[in-house]
DRENKOL-581151 format. One record per residue: residue number from 1; residue in one letter; x negated, z negated, y of N, C-alpha, C, O, CB in turn. Coordinates in steps of 0.05 Angstrom, whole numbers, padded with zeros to 5 digits, always signed. Each point is the difference from the previous one (the first is absolute). Glycine has a CB too. Example, Ala and Ser with C-alpha at 12.3 -4.5 7.8 and 13.67 -1.06 7.14 Angstrom:
2
PT,1,A,-00264,-00156,-00114,+00018,+00000,+00024,-00018,+00000,+00024,-00021,-00013,+00000,+00059,-00012,-00023
PT,2,S,-00031,+00039,+00044,-00016,-00001,+00024,+00015,-00014,+00022,-00010,-00004,+00022,-00014,+00047,-00035
***
This chain:
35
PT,1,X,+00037,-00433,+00298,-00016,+00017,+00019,-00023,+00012,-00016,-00005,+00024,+00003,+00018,-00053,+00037
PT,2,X,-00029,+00010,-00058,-00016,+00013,-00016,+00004,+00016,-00018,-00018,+00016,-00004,+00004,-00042,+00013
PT,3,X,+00039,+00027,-00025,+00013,+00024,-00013,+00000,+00022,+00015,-00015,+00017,-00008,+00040,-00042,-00015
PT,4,X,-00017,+00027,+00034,+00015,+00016,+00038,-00042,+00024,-00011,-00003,+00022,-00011,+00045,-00091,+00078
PT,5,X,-00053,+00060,-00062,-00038,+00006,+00000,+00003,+00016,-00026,+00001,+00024,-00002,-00031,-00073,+00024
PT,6,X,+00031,+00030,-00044,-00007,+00004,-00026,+00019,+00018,-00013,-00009,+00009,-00022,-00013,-00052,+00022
PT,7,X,+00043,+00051,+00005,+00005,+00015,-00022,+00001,+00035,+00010,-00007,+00019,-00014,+00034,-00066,-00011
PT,8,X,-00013,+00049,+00055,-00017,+00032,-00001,-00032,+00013,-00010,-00001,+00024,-00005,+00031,-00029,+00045
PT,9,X,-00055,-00011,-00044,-00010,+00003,-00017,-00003,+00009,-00035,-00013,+00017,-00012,+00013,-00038,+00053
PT,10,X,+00015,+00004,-00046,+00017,+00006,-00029,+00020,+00015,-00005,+00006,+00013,-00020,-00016,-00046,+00016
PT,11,X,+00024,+00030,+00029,+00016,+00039,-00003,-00007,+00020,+00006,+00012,+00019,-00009,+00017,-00030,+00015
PT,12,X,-00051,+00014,+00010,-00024,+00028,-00004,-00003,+00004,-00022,+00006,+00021,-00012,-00032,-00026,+00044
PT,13,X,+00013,-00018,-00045,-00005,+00010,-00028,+00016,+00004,-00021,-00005,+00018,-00016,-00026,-00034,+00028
PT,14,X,+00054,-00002,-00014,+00018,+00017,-00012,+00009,+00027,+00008,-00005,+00015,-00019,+00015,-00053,+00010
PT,15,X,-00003,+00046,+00023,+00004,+00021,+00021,-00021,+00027,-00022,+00007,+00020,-00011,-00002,-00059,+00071
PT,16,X,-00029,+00027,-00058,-00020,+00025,-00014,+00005,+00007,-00022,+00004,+00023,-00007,-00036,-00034,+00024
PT,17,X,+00033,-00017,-00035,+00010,-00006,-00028,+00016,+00024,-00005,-00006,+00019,-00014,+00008,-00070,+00015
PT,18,X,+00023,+00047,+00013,+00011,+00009,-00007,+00011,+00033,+00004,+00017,+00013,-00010,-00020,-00061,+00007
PT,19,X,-00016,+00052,+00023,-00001,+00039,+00001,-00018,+00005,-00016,-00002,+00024,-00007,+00011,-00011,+00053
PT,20,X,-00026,-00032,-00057,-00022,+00009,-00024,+00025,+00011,-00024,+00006,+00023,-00005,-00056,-00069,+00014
PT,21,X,+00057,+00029,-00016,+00029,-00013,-00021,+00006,+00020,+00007,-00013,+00019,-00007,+00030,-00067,+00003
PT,22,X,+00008,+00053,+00024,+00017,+00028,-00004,-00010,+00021,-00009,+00006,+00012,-00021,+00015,-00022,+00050
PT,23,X,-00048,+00021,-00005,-00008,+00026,-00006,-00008,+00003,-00015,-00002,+00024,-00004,-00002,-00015,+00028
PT,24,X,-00008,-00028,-00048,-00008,-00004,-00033,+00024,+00007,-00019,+00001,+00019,-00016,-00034,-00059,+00027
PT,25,X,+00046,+00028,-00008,+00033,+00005,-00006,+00013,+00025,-00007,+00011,+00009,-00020,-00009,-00041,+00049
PT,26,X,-00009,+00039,-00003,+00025,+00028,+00003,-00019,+00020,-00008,+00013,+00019,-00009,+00023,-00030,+00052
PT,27,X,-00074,+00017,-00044,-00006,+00013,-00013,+00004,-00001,-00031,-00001,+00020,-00013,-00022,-00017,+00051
PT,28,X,+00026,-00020,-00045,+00004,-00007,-00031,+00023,+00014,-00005,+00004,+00014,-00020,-00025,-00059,+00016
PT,29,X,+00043,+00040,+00026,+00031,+00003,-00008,-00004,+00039,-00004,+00008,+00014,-00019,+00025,-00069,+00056
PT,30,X,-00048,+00065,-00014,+00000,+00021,+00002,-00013,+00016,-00032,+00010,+00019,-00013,-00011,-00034,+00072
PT,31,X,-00020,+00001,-00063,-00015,+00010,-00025,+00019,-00004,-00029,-00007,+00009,-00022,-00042,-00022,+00048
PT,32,X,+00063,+00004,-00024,+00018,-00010,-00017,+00020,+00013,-00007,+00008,-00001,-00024,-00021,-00032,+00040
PT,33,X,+00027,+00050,+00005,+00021,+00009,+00002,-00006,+00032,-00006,+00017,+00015,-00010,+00000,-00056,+00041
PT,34,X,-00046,+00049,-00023,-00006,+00025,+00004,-00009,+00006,-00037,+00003,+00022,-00011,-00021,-00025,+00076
PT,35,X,+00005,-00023,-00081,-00015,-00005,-00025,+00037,+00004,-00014,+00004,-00002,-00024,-00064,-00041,+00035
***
């Protein structure tokens, strides 16, 4: 039940992580491809 609490917390933040991560990503991929 306490998991059940605790980890949508921690998948918000992964969650951010990781649109930080992509959209970091795919500008790179973009600069990359255009370089």
């Amino acid at each position: 039940i306490l998991n059940s609490v605790t980890i949508p917390v921690k998948h918000y933040r992964l969650q951010k992580i990781l649109k930080i991560l992509t959209v970091s990503i795919a500008r790179l991929s973009s600069i990359m491809s255009e370089g």
